[in-house]
PASEBA-1860 file (N, C-alpha, C; in nm, 3 decimals):
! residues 73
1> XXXXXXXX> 9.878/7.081/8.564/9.838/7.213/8.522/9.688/7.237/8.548 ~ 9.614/7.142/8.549/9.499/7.160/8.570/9.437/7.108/8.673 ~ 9.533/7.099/8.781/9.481/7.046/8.894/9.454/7.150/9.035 ~ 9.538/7.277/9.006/9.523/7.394/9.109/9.509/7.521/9.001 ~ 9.493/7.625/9.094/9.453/7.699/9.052/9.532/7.793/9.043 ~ 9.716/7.797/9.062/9.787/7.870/9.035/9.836/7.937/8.951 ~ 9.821/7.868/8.823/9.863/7.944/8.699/9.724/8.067/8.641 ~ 9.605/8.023/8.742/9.499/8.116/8.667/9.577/8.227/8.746
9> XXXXXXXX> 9.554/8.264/8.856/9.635/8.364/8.969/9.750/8.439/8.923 ~ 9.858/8.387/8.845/9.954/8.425/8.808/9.908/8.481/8.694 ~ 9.835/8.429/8.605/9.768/8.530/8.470/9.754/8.623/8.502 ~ 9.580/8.618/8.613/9.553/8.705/8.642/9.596/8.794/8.688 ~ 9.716/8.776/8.802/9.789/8.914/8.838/9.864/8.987/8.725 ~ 9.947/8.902/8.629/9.990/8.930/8.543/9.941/9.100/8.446 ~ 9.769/9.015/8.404/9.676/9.116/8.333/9.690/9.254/8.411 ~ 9.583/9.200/8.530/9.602/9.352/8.606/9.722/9.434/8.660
17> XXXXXXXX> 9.794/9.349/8.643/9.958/9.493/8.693/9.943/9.558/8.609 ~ 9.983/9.452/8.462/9.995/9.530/8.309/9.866/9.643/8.318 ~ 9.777/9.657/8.294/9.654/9.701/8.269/9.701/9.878/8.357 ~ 9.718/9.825/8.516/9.747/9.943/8.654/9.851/10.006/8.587 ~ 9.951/9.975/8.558/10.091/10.009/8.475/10.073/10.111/8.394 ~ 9.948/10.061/8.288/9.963/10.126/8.150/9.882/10.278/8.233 ~ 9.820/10.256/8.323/9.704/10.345/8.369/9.824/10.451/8.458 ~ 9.900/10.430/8.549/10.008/10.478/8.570/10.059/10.548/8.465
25> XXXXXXXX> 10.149/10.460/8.400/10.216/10.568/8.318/10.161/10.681/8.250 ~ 9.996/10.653/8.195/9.912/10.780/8.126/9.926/10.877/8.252 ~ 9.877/10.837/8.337/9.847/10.939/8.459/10.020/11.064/8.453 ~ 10.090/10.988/8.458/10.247/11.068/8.457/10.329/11.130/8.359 ~ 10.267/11.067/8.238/10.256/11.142/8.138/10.178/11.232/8.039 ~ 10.063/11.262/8.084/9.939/11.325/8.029/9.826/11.388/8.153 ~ 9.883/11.373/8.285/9.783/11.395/8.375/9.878/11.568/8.439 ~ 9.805/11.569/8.544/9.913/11.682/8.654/10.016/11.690/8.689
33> XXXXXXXX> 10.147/11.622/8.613/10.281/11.629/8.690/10.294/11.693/8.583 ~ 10.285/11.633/8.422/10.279/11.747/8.327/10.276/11.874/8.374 ~ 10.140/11.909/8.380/10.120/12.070/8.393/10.199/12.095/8.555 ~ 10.237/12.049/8.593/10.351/12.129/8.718/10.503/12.153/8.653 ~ 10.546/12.045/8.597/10.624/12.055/8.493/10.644/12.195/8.405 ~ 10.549/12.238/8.366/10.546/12.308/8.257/10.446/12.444/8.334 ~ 10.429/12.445/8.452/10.455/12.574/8.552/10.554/12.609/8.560 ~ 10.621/12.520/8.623/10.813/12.539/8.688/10.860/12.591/8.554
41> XXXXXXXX> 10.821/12.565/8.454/10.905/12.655/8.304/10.899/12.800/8.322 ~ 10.825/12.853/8.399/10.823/12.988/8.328/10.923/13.044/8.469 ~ 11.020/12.984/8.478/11.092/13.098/8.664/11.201/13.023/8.519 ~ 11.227/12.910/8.472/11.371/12.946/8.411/11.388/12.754/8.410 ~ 11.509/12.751/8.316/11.507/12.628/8.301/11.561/12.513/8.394 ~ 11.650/12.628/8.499/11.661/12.496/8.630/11.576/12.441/8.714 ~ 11.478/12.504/8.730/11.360/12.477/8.812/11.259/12.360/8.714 ~ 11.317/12.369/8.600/11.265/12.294/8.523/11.288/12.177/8.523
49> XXXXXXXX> 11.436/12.172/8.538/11.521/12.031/8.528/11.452/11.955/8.664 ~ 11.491/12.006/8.759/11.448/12.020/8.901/11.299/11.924/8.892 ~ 11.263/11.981/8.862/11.087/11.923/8.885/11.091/11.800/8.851 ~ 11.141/11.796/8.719/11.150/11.695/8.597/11.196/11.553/8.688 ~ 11.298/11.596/8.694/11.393/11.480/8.781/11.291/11.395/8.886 ~ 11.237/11.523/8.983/11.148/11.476/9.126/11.027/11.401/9.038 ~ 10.953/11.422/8.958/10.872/11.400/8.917/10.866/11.234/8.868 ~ 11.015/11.239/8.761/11.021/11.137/8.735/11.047/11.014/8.880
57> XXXXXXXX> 11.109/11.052/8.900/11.141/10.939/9.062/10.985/10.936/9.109 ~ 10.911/11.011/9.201/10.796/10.960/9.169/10.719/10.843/9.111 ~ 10.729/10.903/8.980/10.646/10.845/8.854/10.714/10.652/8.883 ~ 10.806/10.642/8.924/10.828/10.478/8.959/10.852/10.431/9.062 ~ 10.738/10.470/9.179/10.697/10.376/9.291/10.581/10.339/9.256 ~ 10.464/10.378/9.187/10.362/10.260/9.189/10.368/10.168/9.093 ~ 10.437/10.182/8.964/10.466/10.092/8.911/10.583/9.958/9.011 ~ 10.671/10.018/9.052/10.689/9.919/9.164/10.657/9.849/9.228
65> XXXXXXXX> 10.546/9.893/9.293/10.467/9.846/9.410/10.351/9.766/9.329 ~ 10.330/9.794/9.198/10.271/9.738/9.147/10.261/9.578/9.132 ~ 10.404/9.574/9.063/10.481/9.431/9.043/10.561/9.368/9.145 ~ 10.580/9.419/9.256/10.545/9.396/9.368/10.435/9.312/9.415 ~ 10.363/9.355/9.414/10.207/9.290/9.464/10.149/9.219/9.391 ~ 10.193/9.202/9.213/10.182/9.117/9.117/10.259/8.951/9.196 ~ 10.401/9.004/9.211/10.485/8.889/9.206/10.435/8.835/9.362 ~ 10.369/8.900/9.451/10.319/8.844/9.611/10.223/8.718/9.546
73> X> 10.124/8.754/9.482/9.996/8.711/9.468/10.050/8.575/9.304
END
């Protein structure tokens, strides 16, 4: 365990996904997809659903790619 330096690496990626993650999800829930979201409200509630949906799909590729590049490193 204390002979390489792999388990620091694996922490460390560990921390920073978590950390990118949490920063992600604020961004998608409190940033500008919100307020596009809640544009598309005022034409009616399918355009609503609509957004919602695209938005969400979105909202989980960088968390992906995140842990992704966690689990590379």
């Amino acid at each position: 365990m204390f002979g390489t330096l792999n388990f620091l690496w694996a922490i460390i990626s560990g921390l920073v996904s978590g950390i990118l993650i949490g920063l992600e999800s604020e961004y998608f829930t409190s940033g500008k997809p919100i307020k596009e979201i809640a544009k598309s409200a005022v034409s009616g509630p399918a355009t609503t659903i609509v957004t919602g949906i695209a938005i969400g799909f979105e909202s989980t590729i960088l968390p992906i790619l995140t842990i992704c590049g966690a689990t590379l490193i």
